[in-house]
NUGU-548455 format. One record per residue (C-alpha): x, y, z; residue in one letter. Coordinates in steps of 0.001 Angstrom, whole numbers, padded with zeros to 6 digits, always signed. Example, Ala and Ser with C-alpha at 12.3 -4.5 7.8 and 13.67 -1.06 7.14 Angstrom:
! NUGU-548455
+012300-004500+007800A +013670-001060+007140S 
***
This chain:
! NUGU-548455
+019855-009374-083410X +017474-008658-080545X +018386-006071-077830X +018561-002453-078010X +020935-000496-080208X +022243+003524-079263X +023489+005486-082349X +025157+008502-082228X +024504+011152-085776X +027275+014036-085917X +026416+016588-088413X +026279+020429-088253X +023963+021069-090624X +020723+020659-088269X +018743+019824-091292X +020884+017185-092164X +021129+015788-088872X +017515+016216-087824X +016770+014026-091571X +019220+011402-090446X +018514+011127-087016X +014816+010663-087945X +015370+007617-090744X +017828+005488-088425X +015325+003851-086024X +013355+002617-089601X +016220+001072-091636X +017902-000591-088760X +015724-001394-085993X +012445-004073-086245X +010460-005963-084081X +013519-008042-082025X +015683-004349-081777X +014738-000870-080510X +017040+001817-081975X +017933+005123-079773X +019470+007993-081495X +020931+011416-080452X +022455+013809-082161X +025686+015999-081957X +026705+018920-084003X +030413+019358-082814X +033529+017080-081627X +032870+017769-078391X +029357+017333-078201X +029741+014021-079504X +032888+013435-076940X +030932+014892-074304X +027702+012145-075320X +030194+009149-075811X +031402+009622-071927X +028093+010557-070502X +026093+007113-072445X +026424+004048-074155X +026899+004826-078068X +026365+001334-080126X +027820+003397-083626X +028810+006957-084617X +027282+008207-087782X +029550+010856-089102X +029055+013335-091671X +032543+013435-093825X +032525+017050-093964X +032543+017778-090094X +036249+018345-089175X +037893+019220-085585X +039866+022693-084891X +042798+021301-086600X +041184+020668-089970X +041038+017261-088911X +037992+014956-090271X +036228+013708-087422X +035622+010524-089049X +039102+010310-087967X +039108+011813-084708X +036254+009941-083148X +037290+006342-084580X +040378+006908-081508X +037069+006369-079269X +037007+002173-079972X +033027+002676-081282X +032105+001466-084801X +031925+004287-086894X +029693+004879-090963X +030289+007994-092381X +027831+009740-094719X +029225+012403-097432X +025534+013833-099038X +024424+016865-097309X +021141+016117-098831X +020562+012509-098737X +017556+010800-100711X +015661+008560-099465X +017596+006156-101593X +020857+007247-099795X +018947+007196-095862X +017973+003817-096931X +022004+002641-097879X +022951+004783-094514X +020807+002601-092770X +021720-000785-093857X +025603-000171-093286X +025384+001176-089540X +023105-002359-089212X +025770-003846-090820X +028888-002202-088564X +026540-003015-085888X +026075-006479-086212X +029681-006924-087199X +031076-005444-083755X +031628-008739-082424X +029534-008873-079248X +028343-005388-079586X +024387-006217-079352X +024738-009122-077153X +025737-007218-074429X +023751-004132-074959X +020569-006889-074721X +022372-008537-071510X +022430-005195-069802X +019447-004126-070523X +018143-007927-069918X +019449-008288-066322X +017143-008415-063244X +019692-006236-061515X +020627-002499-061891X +023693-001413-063757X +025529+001732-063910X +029233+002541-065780X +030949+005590-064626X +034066+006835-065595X +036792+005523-063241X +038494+009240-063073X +035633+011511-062729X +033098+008755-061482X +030361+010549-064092X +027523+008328-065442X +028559+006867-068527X +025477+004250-069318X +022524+002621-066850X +020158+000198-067768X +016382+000497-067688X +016097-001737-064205X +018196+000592-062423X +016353+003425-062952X +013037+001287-061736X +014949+000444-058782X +015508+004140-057735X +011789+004848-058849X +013825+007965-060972X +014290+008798-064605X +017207+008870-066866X +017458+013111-066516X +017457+012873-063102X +019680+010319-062303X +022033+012096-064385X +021765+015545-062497X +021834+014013-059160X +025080+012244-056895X +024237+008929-055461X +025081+010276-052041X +021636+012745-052478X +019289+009398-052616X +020158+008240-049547X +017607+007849-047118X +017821+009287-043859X +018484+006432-041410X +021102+006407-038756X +024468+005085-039557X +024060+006055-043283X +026223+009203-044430X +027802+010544-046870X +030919+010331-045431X +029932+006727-045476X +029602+006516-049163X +032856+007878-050325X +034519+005259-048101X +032486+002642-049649X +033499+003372-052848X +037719+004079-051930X +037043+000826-050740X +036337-000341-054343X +038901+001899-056420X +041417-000138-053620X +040753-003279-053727X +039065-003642-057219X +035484-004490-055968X +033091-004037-052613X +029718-004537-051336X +027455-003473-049474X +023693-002286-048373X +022670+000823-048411X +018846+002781-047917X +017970+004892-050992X +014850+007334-050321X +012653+006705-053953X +010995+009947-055538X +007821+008751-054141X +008845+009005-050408X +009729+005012-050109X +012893+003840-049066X +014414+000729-050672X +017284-000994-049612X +019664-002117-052091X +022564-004826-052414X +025472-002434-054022X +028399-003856-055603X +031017-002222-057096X +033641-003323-059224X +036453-001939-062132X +036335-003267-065246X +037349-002386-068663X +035073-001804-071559X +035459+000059-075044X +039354+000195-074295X +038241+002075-070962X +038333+001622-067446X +035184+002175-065270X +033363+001456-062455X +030688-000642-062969X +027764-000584-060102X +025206-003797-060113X +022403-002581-057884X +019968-005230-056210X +016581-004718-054431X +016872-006571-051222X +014136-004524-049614X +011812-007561-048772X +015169-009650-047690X +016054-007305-045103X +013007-006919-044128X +012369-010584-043449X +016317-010422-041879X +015334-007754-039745X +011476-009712-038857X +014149-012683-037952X +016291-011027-036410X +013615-008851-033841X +012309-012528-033533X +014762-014149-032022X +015757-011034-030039X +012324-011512-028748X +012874-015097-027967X +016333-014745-026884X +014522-011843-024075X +011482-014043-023309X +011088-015289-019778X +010997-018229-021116X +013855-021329-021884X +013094-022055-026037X +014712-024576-027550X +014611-027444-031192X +016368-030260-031135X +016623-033006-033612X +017228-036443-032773X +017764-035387-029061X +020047-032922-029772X +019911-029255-028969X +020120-027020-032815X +019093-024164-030546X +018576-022903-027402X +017739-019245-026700X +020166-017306-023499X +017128-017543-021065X +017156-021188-021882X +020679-021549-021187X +021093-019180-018252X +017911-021771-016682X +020305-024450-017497X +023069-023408-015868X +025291-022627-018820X +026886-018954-020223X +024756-018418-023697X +022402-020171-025934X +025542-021303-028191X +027372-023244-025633X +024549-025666-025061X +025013-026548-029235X +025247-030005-029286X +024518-031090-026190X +021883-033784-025388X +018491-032766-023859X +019255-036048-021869X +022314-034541-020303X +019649-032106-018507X +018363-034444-016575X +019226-037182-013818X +018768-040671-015153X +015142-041679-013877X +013776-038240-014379X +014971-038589-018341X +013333-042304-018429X +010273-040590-016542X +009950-037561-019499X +011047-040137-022288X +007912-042295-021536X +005634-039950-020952X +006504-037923-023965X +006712-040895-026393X +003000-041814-024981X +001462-038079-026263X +003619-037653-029131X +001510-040761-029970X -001332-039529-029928X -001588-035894-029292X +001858-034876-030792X +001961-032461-027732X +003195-033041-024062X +003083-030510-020791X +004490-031335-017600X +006627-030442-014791X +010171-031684-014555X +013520-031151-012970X +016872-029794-014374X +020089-030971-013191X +022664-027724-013938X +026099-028783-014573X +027099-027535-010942X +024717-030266-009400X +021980-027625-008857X +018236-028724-008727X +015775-026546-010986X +012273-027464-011357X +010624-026671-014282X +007525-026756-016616X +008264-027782-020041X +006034-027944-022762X +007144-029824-025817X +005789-030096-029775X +006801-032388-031881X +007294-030887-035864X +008672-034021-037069X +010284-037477-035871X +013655-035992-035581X +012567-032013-034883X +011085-031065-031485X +010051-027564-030114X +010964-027228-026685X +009470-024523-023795X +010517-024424-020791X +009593-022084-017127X +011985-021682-014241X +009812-022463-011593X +012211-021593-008407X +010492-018715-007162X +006902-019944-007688X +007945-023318-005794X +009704-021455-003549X +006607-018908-003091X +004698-021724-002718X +006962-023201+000272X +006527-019682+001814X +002790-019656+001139X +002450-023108+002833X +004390-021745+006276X +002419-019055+006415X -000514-020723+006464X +000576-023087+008956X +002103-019926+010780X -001413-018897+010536X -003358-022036+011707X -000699-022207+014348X -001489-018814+015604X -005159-019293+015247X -004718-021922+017284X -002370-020664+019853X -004737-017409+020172X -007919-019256+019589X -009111-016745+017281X -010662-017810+013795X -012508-015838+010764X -015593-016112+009153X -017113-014171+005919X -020801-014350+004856X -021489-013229+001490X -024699-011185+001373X -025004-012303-002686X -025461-015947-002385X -025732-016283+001844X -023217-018334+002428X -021245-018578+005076X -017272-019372+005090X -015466-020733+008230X -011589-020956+008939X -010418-023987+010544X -010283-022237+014066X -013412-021231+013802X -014554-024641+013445X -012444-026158+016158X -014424-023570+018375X -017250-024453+018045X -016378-028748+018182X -017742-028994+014586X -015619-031359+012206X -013496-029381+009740X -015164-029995+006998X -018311-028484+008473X -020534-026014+006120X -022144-023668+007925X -025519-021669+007144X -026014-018757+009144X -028960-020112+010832X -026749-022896+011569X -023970-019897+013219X -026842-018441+015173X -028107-021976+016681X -024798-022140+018965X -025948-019024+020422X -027925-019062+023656X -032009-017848+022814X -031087-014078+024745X -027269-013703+023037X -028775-015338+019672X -031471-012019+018870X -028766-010134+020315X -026242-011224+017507X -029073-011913+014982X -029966-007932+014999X -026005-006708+014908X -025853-008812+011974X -028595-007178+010554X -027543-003965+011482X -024291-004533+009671X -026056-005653+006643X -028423-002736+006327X -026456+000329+008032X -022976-001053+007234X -022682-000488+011489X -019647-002895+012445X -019904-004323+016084X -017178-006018+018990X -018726-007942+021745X -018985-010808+023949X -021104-013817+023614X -021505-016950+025073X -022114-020355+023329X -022771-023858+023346X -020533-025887+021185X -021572-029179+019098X -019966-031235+022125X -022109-029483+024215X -019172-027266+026198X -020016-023686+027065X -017807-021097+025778X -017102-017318+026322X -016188-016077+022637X -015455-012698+021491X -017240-011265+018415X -016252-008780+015731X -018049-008024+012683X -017580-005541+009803X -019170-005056+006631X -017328-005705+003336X -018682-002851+001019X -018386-002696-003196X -019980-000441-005269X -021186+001883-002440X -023456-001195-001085X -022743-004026+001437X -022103-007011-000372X -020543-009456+002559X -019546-009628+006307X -016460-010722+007577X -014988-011000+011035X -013104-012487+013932X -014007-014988+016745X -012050-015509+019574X -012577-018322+022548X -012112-015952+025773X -013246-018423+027839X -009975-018130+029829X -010467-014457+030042X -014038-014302+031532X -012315-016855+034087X -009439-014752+034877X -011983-011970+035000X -014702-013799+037618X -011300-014653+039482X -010545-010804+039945X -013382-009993+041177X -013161-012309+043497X -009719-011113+044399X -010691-007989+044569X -014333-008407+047124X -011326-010395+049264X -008871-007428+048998X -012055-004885+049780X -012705-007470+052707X -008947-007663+053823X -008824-003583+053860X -012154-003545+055665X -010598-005443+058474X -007005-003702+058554X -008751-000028+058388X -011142-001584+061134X -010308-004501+063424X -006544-005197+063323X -005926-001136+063522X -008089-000568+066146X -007219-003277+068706X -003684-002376+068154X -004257+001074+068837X -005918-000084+072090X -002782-002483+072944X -000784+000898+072441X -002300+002773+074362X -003152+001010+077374X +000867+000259+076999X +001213+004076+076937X -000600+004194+080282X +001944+001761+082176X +004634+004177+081615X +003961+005452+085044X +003656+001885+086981X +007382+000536+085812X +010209+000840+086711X +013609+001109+084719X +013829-002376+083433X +010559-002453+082803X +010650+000930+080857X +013210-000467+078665X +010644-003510+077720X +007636-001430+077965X +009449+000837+075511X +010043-002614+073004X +006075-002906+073103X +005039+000726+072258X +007458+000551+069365X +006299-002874+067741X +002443-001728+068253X +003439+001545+066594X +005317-000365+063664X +002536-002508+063367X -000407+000239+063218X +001936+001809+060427X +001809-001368+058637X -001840-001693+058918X -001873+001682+057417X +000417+001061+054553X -001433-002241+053643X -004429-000054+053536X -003261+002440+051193X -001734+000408+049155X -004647-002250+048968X -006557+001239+047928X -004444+001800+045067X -004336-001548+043885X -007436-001737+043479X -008464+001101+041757X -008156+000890+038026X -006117+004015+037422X -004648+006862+039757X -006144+010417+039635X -003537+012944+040640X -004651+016651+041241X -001626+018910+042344X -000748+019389+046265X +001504+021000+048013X +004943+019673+048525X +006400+021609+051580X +002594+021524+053096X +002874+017517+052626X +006570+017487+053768X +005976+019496+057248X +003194+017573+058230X +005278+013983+057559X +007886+015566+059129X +005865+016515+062737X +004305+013369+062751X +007220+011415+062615X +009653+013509+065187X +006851+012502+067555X +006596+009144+066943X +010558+009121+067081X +011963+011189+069643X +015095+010467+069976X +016296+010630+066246X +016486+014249+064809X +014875+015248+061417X +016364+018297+059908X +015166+020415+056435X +018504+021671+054718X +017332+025079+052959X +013884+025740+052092X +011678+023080+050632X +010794+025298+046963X +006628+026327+047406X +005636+024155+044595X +002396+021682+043655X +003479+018197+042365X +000950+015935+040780X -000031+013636+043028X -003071+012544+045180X -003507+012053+049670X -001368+009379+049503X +001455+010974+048745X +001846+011374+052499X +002331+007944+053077X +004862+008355+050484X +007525+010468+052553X +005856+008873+056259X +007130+005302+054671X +010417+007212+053565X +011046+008811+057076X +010179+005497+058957X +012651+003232+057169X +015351+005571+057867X +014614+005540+061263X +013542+001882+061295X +017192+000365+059671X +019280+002215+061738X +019209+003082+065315X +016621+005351+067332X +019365+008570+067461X +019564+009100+063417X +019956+011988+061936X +017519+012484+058807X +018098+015126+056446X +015250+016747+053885X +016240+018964+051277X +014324+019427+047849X +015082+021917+044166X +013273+022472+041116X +014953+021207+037930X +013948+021713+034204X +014070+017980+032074X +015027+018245+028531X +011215+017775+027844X +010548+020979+028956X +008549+020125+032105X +010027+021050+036195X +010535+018391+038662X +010742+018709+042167X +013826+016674+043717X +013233+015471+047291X +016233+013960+048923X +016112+011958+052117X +019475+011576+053602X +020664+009429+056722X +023839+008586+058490X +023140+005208+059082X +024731+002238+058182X +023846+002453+054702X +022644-000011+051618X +025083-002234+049768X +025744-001649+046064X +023921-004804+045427X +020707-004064+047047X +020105-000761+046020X +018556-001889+042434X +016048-004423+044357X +015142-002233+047470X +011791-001319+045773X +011190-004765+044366X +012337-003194+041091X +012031-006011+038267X +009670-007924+040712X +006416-008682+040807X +003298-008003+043280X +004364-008863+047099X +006653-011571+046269X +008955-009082+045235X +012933-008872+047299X +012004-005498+048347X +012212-004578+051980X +008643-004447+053083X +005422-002689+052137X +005976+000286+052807X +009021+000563+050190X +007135-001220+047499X +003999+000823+048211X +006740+003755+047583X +007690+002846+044572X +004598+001691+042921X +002624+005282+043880X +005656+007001+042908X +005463+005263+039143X +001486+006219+039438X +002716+009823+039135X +004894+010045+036797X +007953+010472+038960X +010915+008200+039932X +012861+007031+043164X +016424+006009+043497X +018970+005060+045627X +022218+007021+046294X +025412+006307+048898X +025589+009233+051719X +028879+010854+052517X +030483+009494+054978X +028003+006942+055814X +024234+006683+055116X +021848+006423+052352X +019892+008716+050556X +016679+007905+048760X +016189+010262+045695X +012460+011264+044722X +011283+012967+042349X +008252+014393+041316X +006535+016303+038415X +005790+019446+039368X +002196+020548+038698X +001886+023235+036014X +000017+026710+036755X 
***
């Protein structure tokens, strides 16, 4: 009869009770059974200890009754436990030992009565009964309590609901729906986090159920530890989140076959999730050579390494081409561990990397400019390609920098031989030009730069730029040449041509007298083409002046000083047209330098010069204020000739044309134009009313 064995003494005599209570555990218990007894001295203390526990067999004292006079060896038999009454209210030892033999007896003779006590108590699973009405404790076995980490007392004084431990989702709201759940439907379960005395929380397999025992119905709760299950559920589970999140495609098959494949995987592949590509054959991944390629190549390290890495190329179910590398480990001869890297953008990086380079090595080329980069650690000396094609030396040259120095002519080497050293020591970067004398022997004009690389507040390389400006030095020795031929040209236009011509003129001017009126009108033909050509001579000269020069200094003058004078030079030199000033020219300075003379002299020519000798020119000029804040003076030149077609005025100053060549209308326009630009001002073309043109200038006006 092994188990355990709860016996219930009733008795209101304490003395009595307290002597019975006491001999029980002796008599009927041994070695295989342990005997619990408590002790009641009214009906409805022992009611009230029949509901709250398990009670094996009542021992009743014949002379307790109820209110009614009732015996309560009759009342408490209506609760379905064995009952042994006892009539001696002082018992001898004789009698305890009698008492103690029949309750074994009763015991033992309730069929099933001890087996089940010892399979509840013998269970690696908690129990609890609780009354199905008022859902109080009735009876819990020993690994139930262990389970909550709690005692008897305190799992008697305390709801389930106050055990739970606080994590989300877990309420006691939650709870009593659990349990409606099982007074429903007759059984439920579920997990649920109970907080232990100790501070741990344990997570436990609940399941409840009714059932019917001692001509009752309850609710009896089997509670399971599953604290190292979840666990490992939840490891598993933030596992293959992981993989599923990886950048990576993972995958096992066996015999070929995917068992898995994470979403990466499948989203590399070119399908929705990791559970469509169930089933399908790693084979199906790949064209037909490329899986022959893999097959042999894997089967080959499998061999003998178990392990293969390579690159390889997916075939997506839309036809679309994704290279990979894949990495696969063999666990067995059906079982295979597959890893796999979208390599689009890398590839595709790589493509990019590629055209830059070339981009690069075409550009070096194009420009002629390469790089170099000594490192001051070790002292060598790096070289790009262009560098290398400058100086004729095959591309897999290795320079030293004595070897970088040797190109250099004896004077231009020490030259470059102390900025390098000055770079190195002072950190002192440096831009010149150099010339050298390649490994084929050519001589080169090549553009330096240097600047030092610095780490760790010291200089710890050099790196810089060369550039063949060969060209350049060419272009440049061609200039000056140009320009000692332009200095020539104005020495003999200021000089020679202007000076005979001015003696053609005026021994012209002296026949005037000697003539007579057809010969006037030819004389006159001769005086005005040696004028027209001294004012060329003039205008070449100015503008061969301003060509030359590298930039134009402006210093402010006056504009109606600069106006009159124009303006009395030109009525002589044109008598017969009329030059009129409407208003008053404003008493302003414009930036601007001598030449702006020639400016309005070229301006009042050509209106006189297009049209006929009796044209009227008219000068007016304002101040205006630009959005920028700064005043302009507006000078416009107005004539009634025949005027300037729509289609000319945009080319007149050779406007979108180059040097002398341009479609202008002479010097002396283009020399207009290009001074006017020098100054910061403008020039336009506008139609007269009724006939006419007027040429629109303006100028910035010189601040106080």
């Amino acid at each position: 009869m092994p188990g355990r064995v709860n016996l219930l003494v009733v008795d209101g005599d304490e003395l009595v009770r307290e002597r019975v209570a006491g001999s029980l555990p002796e008599t009927v218990g041994d070695e295989t059974l342990a005997v619990s007894v408590e002790t009641a001295d009214s009906l409805e203390a022992a009611r009230s200890e029949l509901e709250r526990s398990r009670v094996d067999c009542l021992v009743v004292s014949t002379k307790m009754t109820d209110d009614d006079g009732t015996p309560l060896t009759v009342s408490l038999r209506s609760e379905g436990v064995p009952l042994v009454s006892f009539e001696r209210s002082t018992p001898s030892d004789a009698d305890l030992e009698n008492l103690g033999q029949v309750v074994a007896d009763a015991v033992e003779n309730t069929t099933g009565s001890l087996d089940h006590r010892a399979l509840f108590e013998a269970v690696d699973v908690g129990l609890a009964v609780r009354d199905l009405d008022t859902l109080e404790l009735v009876d819990i076995n020993r690994r139930y309590l262990d389970i909550l980490g709690t005692d008897r007392d305190t799992v008697l004084t305390t709801a389930p609901v106050e055990l739970t431990a606080d994590v989300p989702g877990y309420t006691a709201e939650q709870t009593r729906t659990e349990v409606q759940e099982a007074l429903e439907t007759g059984n439920n379960v579920f997990l649920w986090p109970i907080e232990r005395a100790d501070g741990t929380v344990v997570w436990v397999r609940v399941s409840l159920s009714i059932a019917e025992l001692s001509g009752r119905r309850h609710l009896v709760s089997t509670v399971e530890d599953v604290t190292e299950e979840r666990e490992r559920e939840q490891e598993l589970e933030a596992f293959k989140s992981a993989v599923d999140n990886v950048d990576a495609g993972i995958a096992l098959t066996e015999d070929g076959t995917h068992v898995y494949m994470n979403d990466t995987g499948a989203r590399i592949c070119g399908y929705p999730d990791g559970e469509s590509m169930l089933g399908v054959p790693w084979t199906d991944l790949h064209d037909e050579a490329e899986a022959s390629r893999i097959h042999g190549e894997v089967a080959d390290a499998f061999a003998s390494t178990g392990r293969w890495q390579g690159e390889a190329t997916i075939r997506r179910p839309d036809g679309e081409a994704v290279p990979i590398r894949l990495s696969l480990t063999s666990l067995s001869e059906e079982r295979t561990v597959v890893v796999f890297q979208d390599l689009s953008e890398q590839k595709e990086r790589e493509r990019e990397l590629e055209r830059s380079r070339d981009f690069l090595d075409r550009t070096q080329r194009i420009a002629r400019v390469g790089g170099w980069e000594l490192d001051l650690r070790d002292g060598t000396l790096e070289w790009t390609d262009q560098t290398k094609r400058i100086h004729d030396v095959p591309l897999d040259y290795e320079p030293s920098l004595d070897d970088a120095l040797g190109f250099y002519p004896a004077d231009d080497r020490k030259k470059v031989r102390t900025l390098v050293e000055r770079c190195r020591n002072e950190g002192v970067a440096w831009e010149d030009d150099f010339r050298i004398v390649t490994a084929s022997g050519a001589e080169r004009w090549v553009r330096t730069r240097g600047e030092p690389v610095i780490r760790d507040s010291r200089v710890t390389a050099l790196r810089g730029t060369i550039q063949d400006v060969t060209v350049r030095r060419s272009r440049e020795r061609e200039l000056e040449r140009t320009n000692a031929e332009l200095e020539a040209l104005n020495r003999i236009i200021r000089h020679d041509i202007r000076n005979d011509m001015s003696v053609i003129v005026g021994w012209a001017e002296l026949l005037d007298d000697h003539v007579d009126d057809e010969g006037h009108e030819i004389l006159s033909r001769v005086l005005h083409t040696g004028r027209h050509t001294i004012e060329i001579t003039e205008v070449a000269r100015d503008l061969i002046e301003t060509m030359s020069g590298d930039t134009v200094e402006t210093h402010p003058l006056s504009l109606p000083g600069t106006i009159e004078r124009e303006l009395t030079v030109r009525r002589e030199a044109f008598p017969r047209a009329t030059f009129d000033v409407d208003g008053e020219i404003p008493d302003v300075a414009v930036r601007a330098n001598p030449l702006l003379a020639s400016v309005f002299g070229n301006l009042f020519g050509n209106a006189i010069k297009h049209n006929d000798d009796e044209t009227t020119v008219t000068v007016s000029a304002r101040v205006e204020r630009r959005e920028t804040d700064h005043d302009v003076a507006v000078v416009r030149i107005a004539d009634d000739g025949v005027g300037i077609p729509d289609t000319r005025k945009a080319v007149v100053f050779g406007k979108g044309e180059k040097g002398l060549d341009s479609s202008g209308t002479g010097l002396g326009l283009y020399f207009v134009n290009k001074l006017v630009d020098s100054y910061g001002g403008d020039v336009w073309i506008e139609d007269n009313e009724p006939t006419g043109t007027v040429v629109v200038l303006e100028l910035p006006v010189a601040s106080a």
